[in-house]
C-alpha positions as CSV (number, residue, x, y, z in Angstrom):
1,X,5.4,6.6,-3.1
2,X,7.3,5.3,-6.4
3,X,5.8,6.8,-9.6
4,X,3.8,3.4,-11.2
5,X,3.8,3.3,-15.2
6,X,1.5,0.9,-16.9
7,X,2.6,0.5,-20.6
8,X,1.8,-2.2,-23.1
9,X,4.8,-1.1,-25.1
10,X,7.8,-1.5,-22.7
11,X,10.8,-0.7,-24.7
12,X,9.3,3.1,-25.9
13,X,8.2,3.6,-22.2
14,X,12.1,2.4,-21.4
15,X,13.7,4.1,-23.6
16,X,11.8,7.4,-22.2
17,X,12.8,6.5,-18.4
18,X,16.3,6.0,-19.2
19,X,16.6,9.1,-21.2
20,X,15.3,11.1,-18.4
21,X,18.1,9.8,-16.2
22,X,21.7,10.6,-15.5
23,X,23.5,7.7,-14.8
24,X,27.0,6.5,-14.7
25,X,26.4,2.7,-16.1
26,X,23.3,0.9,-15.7
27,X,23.0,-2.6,-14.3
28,X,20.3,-5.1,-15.4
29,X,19.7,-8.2,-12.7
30,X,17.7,-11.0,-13.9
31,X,17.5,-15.0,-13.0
32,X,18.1,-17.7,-15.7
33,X,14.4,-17.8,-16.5
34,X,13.8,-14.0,-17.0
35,X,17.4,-13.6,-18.9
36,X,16.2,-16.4,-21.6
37,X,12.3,-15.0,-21.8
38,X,12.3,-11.5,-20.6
39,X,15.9,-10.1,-21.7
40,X,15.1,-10.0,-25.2
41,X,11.9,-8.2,-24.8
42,X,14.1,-4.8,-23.5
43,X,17.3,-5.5,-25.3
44,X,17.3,-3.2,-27.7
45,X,16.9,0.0,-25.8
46,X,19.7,-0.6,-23.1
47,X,22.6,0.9,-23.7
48,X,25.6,-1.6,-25.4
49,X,27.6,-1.1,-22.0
50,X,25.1,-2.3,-19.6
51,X,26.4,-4.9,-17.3
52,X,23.9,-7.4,-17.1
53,X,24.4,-9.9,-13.5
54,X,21.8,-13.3,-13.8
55,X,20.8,-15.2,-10.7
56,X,19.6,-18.7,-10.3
57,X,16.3,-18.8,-10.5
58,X,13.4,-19.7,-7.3
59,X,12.8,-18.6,-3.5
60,X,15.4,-20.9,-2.4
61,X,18.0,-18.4,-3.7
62,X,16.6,-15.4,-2.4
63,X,19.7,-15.4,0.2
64,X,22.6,-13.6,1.7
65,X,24.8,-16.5,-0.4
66,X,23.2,-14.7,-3.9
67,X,23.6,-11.3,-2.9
68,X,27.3,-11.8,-1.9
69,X,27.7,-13.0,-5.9
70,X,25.8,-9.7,-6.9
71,X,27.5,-7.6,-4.8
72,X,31.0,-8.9,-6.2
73,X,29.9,-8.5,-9.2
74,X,29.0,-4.5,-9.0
75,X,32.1,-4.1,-7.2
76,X,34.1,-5.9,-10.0
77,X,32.1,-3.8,-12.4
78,X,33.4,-0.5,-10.8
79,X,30.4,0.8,-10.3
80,X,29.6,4.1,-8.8
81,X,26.8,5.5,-6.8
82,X,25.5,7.0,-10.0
83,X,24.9,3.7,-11.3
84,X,21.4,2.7,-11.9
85,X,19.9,-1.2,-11.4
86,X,17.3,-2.7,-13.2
87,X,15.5,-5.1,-11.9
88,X,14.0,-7.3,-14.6
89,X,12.0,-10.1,-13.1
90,X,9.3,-11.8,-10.5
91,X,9.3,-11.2,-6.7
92,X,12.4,-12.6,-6.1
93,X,14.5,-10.6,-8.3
94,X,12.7,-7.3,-7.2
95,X,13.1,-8.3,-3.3
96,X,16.5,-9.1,-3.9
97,X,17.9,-7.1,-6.4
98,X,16.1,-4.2,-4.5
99,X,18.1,-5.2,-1.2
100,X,21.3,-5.0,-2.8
101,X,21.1,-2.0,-4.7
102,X,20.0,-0.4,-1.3
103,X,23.1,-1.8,0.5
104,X,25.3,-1.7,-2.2
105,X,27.7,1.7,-1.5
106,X,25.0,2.9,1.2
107,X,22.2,2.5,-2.0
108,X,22.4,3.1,-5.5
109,X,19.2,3.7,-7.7
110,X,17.2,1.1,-9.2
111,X,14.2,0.5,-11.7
112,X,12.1,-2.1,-11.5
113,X,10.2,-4.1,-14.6
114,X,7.9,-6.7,-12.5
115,X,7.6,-10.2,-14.7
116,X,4.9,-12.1,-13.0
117,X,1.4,-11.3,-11.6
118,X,2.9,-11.6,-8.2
119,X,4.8,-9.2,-8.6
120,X,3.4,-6.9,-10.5
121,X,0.7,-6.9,-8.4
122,X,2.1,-6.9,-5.1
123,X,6.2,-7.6,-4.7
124,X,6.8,-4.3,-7.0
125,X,4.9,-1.8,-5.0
126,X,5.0,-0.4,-1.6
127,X,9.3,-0.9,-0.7
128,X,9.8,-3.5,1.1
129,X,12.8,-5.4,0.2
130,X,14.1,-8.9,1.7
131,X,15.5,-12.0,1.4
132,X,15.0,-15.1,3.4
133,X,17.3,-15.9,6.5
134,X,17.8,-19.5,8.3
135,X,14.4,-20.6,6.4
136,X,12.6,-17.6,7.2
137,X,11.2,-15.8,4.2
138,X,11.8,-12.1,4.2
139,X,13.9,-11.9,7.4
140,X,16.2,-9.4,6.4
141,X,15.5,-6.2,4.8
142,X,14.8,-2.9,4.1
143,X,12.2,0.0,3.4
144,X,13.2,1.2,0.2
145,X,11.4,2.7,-3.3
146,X,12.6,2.4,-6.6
147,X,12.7,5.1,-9.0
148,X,10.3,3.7,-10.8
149,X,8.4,0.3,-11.8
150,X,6.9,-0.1,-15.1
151,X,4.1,-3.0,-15.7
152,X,3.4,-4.5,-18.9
153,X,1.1,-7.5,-19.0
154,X,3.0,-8.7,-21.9
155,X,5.3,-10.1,-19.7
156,X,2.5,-12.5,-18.2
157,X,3.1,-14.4,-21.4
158,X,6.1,-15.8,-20.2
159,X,4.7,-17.3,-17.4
160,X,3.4,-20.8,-16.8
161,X,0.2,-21.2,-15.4
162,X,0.5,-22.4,-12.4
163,X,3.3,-19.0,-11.8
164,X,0.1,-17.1,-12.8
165,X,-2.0,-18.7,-10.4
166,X,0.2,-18.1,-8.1
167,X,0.2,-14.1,-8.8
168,X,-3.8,-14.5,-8.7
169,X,-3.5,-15.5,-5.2
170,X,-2.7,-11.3,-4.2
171,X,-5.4,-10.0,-6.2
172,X,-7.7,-12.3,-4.4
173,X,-6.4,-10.8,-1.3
174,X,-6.4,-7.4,-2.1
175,X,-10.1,-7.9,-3.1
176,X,-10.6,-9.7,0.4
177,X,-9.0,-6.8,2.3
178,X,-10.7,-3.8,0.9
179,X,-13.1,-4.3,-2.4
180,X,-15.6,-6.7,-2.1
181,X,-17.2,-6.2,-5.4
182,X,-13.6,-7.1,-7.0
183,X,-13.2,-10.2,-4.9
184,X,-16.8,-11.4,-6.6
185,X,-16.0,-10.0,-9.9
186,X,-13.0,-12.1,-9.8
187,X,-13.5,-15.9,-11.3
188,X,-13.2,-19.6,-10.2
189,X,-13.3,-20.7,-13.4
190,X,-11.2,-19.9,-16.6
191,X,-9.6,-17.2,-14.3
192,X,-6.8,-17.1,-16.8
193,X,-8.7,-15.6,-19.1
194,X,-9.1,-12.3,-17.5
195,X,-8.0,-8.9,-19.0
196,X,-5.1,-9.0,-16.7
197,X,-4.2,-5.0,-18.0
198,X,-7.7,-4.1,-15.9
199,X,-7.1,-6.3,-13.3
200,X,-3.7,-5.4,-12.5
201,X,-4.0,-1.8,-12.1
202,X,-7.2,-2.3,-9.9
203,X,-5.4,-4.5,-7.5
204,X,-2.2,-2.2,-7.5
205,X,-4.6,0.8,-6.4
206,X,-5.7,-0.9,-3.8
207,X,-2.1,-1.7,-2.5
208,X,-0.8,1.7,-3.2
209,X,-3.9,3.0,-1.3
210,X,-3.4,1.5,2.0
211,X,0.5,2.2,1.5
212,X,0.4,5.9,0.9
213,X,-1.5,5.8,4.8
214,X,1.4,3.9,6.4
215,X,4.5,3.8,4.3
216,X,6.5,1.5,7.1
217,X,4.0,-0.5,8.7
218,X,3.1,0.6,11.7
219,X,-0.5,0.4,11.7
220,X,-3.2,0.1,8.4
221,X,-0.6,-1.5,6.2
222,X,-0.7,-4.8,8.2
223,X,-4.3,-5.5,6.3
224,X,-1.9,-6.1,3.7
225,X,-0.5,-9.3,5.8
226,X,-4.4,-11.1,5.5
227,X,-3.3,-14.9,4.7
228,X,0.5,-14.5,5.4
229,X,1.2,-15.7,9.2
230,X,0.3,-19.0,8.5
231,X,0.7,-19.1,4.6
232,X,4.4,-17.7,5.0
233,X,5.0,-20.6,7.5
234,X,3.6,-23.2,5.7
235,X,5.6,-21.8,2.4
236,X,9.1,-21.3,4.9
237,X,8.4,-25.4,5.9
238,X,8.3,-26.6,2.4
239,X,10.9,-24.1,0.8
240,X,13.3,-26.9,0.3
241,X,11.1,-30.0,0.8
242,X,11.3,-31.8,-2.7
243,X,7.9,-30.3,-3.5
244,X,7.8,-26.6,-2.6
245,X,5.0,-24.3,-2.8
246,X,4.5,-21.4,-4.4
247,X,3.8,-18.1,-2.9
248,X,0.4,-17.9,-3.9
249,X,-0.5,-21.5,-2.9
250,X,0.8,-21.5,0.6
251,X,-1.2,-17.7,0.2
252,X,-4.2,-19.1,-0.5
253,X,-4.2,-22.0,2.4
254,X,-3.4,-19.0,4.8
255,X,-6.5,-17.2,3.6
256,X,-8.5,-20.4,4.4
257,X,-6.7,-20.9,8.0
258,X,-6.9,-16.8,9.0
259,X,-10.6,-16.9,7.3
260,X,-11.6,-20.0,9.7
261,X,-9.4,-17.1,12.4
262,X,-11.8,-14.8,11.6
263,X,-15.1,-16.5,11.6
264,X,-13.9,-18.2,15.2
265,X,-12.6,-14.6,16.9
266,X,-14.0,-11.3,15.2
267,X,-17.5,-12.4,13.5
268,X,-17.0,-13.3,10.1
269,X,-20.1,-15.3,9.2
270,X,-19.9,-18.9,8.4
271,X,-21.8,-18.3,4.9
272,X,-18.8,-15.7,4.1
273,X,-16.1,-18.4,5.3
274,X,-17.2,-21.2,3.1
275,X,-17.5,-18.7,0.0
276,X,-14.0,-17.6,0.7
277,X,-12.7,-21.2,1.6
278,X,-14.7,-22.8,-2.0
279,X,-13.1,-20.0,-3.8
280,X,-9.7,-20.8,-3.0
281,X,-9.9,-24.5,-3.4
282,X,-11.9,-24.3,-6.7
283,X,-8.5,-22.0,-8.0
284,X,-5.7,-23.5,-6.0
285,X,-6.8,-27.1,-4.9
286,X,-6.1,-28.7,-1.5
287,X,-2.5,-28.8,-0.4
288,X,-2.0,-32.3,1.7
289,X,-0.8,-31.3,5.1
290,X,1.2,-34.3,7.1
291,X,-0.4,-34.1,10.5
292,X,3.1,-34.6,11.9
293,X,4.1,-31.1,10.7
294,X,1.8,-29.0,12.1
295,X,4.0,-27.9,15.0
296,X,6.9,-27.2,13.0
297,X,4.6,-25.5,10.8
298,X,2.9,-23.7,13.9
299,X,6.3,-22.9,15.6
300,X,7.7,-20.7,12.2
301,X,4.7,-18.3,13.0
302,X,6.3,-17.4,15.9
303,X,8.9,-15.8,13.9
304,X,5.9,-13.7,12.1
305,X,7.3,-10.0,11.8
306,X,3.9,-8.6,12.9
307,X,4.4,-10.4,16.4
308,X,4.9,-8.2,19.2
309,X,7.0,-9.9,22.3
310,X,5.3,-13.2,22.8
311,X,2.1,-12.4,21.1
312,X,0.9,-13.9,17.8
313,X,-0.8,-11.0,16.0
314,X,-2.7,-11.6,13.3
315,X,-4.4,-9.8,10.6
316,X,-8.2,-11.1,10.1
317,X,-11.2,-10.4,8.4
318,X,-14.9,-8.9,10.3
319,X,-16.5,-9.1,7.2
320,X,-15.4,-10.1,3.5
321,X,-14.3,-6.7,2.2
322,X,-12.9,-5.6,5.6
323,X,-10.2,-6.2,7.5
324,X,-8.5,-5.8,11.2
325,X,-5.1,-5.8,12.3
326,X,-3.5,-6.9,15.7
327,X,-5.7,-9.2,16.5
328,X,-4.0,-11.6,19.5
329,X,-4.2,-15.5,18.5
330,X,-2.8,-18.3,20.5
331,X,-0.9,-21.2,19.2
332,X,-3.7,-23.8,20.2
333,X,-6.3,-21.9,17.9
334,X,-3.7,-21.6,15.1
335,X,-3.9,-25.8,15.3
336,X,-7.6,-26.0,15.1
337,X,-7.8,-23.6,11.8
338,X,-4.7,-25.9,10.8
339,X,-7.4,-28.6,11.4
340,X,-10.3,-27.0,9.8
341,X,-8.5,-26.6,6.5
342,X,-7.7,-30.5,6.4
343,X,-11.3,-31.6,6.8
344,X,-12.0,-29.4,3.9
345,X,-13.2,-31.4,0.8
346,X,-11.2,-31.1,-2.4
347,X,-13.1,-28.9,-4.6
């Protein structure tokens, strides 16, 4: 499991990590909006020959098309195995940059320094790496640690709110899957003003919990997954509709959907449904599905990595608090959970 440093003074808990190492050169990846809000946060510990690479910024560019530009760029840099990569950003900069320090000469080292509560809470822990393929998020990638990650809610100050919500949509989860008390703890209202330092390193127990069991997700790490077969289809149609959804938005409708899954197949209670289902919508509102969509929608969960052969398998919920994996559903029940979630009222 990667070492996990929570700091609320990130260049003195840099300064330590890169002192520790030997490296040839380091490399620092960010996107546009981490280069012009993050950057200057670390600047003055990295060393005056760092080679710093910047991406376009959003989901849309988590591609092979990026990583090709990335990859040019350490090879024009003459960089050795003994180089080290730091990953300064949200999920998509620690999927991507991840990947292509992995692949990069057979894998170099990398750091990563998460930006957003997604990914501090989720994308930076637990090795998977990725980027999206022919519309499908996460298609490609790899099982790899980095050498270390180091959280500072500082950063969350950089973020707009609705990138915040987004990140809030994982802690939700994590509550869902495992801690029931957290999920309740966890407010509707003014959830932004939370102290996000506590929060954080709750949630990334959890994760790093269920992640020490089953490091390459063969078994317990698919409770992880809760809200993702639909919510990663709905967020893989809409990727590059002229309104895309965020991570945590198209999260939070799969949490409804696979929550309506759960009461209908493995005996979550109606009462626990709707307190799940009013939660969401009071944080995230009501995304307006266009009935003439759902198939598409339905036919990218086919693609879900957890499928096995034919079968749809989905990760759902006996109880709030608890969670099973592997549970078989069919495409016709997907639709009516599709349905249940647009009879909803807006919160």
């Amino acid at each position: 499991m990667e070492t996990v440093h929570f700091t609320t003074d990130i260049c003195s808990t840099l300064k330590e990590v890169l002192h520790a190492r030997n490296y040839s050169k380091l490399v620092v990846l960010t996107d546009v909006n981490t280069q012009q809000h993050c950057l200057p946060l670390i600047q003055e510990v990295l060393p005056s020959d760092a080679v710093l690479i910047t991406a376009p910024a959003g989901e849309q560019f988590k591609t092979l098309e990026t990583c090709a530009t990335i990859w040019t760029q350490l090879t024009e840099s003459v960089l050795d195995r003994q180089a080290l990569m730091l990953n300064l950003g949200g999920g998509v900069i620690g999927d991507m940059g991840g990947f292509c320090a992995s692949v990069y000469k057979r894998g170099i080292p990398f750091i990563t320094i998460p930006t957003t509560l997604l990914s501090q809470v989720d994308a930076s822990v637990g090795g998977k790496l990725g980027i999206d393929f022919m519309g499908l998020k996460n298609h490609l990638g790899v099982f790899q640690l980095p050498e270390t990650v180091l959280i500072d809610p500082k950063f969350l100050e950089t973020l707009p709110q609705r990138e915040l919500r987004s990140g809030y949509a994982e802690v939700l989860k994590h509550g869902l899957i495992r801690d029931l008390a957290f999920f309740r703890s966890l407010p509707s209202n003014h959830w932004e003003k939370q102290d996000w330092a506590r929060v954080i390193r709750h949630s990334v127990d959890i994760k790093k919990a269920v992640v020490e069991v089953d490091p390459k997700e063969a078994g317990v790490r698919k409770i992880l997954n809760f809200g993702h077969s639909i919510g990663h289809a709905v967020e893989s149609f809409y990727l590059n509709s002229q309104e895309p959804l965020l991570h945590g938005e198209a999260i939070a409708l799969g949490m409804i959907t696979e929550g309506f899954l759960s009461f209908q197949k493995i005996g979550l209670s109606f009462e626990e449904l709707n307190e799940l289902s009013t939660k969401m919508l009071t944080i995230f509102g009501k995304v307006n599905l266009d009935p003439k969509d759902l198939d598409a929608i339905i036919d990218l969960c086919a693609q879900d990595k957890k499928n096995e052969r034919t079968t749809q398998l989905f990760t759902l919920l006996p109880s709030l608090g608890d969670c099973n994996y592997n549970i078989p559903v069919t495409r016709e029940e997907i639709k009516q959970a599709m349905h249940y979630y647009q009879q909803l009222p807006q919160a």
